[in-house]
C-alpha positions as CSV (number, residue, x, y, z in Angstrom):
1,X,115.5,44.9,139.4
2,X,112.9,42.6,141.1
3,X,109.3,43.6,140.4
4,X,109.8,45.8,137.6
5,X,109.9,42.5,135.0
6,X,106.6,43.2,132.9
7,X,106.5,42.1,129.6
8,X,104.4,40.5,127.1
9,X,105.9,37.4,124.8
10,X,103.9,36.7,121.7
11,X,100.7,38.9,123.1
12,X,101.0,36.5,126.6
13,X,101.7,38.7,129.8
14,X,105.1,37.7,131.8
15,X,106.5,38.7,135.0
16,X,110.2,37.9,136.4
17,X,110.5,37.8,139.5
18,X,113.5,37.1,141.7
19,X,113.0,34.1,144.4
20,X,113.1,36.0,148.1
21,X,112.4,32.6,150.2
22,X,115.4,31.7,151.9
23,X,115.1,27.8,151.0
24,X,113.9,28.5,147.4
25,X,110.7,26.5,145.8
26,X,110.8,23.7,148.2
27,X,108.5,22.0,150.7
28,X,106.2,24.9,152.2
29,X,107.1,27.9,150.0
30,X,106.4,25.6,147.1
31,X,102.7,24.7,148.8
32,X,102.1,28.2,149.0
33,X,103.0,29.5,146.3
34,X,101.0,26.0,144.1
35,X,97.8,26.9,146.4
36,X,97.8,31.0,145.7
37,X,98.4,29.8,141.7
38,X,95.5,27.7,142.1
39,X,93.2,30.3,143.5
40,X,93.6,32.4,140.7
41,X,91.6,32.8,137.6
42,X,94.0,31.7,134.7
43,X,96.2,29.5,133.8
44,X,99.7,30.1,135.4
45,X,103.1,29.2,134.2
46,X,106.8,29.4,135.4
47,X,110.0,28.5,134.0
48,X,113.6,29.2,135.2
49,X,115.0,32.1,132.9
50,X,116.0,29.7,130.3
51,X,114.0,26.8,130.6
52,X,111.2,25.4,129.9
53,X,107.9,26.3,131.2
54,X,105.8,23.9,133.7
55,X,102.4,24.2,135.0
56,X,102.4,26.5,138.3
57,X,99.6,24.8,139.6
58,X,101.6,21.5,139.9
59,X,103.9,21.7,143.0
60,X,105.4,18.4,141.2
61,X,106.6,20.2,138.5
62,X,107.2,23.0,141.1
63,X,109.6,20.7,142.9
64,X,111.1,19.8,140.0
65,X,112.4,23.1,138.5
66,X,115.0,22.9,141.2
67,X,114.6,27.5,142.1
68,X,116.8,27.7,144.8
69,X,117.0,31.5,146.9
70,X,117.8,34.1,144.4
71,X,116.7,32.7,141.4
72,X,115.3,34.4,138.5
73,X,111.9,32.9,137.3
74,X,109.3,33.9,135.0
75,X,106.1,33.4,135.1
76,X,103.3,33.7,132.5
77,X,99.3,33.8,132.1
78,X,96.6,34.3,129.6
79,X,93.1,35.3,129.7
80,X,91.1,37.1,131.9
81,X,92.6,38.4,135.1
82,X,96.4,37.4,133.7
83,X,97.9,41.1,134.6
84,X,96.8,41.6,138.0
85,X,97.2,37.2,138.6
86,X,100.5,37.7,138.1
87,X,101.2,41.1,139.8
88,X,100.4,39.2,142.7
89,X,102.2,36.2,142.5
90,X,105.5,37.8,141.7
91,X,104.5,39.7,144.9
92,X,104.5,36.5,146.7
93,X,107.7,34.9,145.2
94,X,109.7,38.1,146.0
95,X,108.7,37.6,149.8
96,X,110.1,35.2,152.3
97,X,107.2,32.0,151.7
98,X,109.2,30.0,154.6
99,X,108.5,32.6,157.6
């Protein structure tokens, strides 16, 4: 189920989250979502469920992951602030980013 994907990978926090934005990663929900991962205090990942992870802050590699509506994606943070970083970005991804 959407939200409820917590889990931690060799000690580093995850979260799944299902893509809510009708047009996926692309043009303004990719802005977004690169300028809230920016804004937050660690180092933020995301990968498609089995691929490779990219830097969230990069709306290049954003772009590039190809998430269209729908699609599962994980993301993943260390340090400081990591749990409640990404609590809130799932948040966002599971909302409609195009509205």
């Amino acid at each position: 189920m959407p939200g409820d994907g917590a889990a931690t990978l060799r000690g580093v926090p995850e979260r799944t989250a299902i893509v809510a934005s009708k047009i996926g990663l692309h043009a303004r929900p990719a802005a977004v979502f690169v300028k809230a991962v920016s804004q937050q205090p660690v180092k933020v990942s995301i990968r498609k469920r089995d691929g490779a992870p990219v830097d969230a802050a990069s709306i290049l590699s954003i772009m590039t992951l190809g998430v269209e509506h729908g699609d599962e994606v994980v993301l993943s943070a260390e340090g400081d602030g990591a749990e409640s970083a990404l609590d809130a970005l799932t948040a966002l991804l599971e909302s409609d980013l195009a509205g």
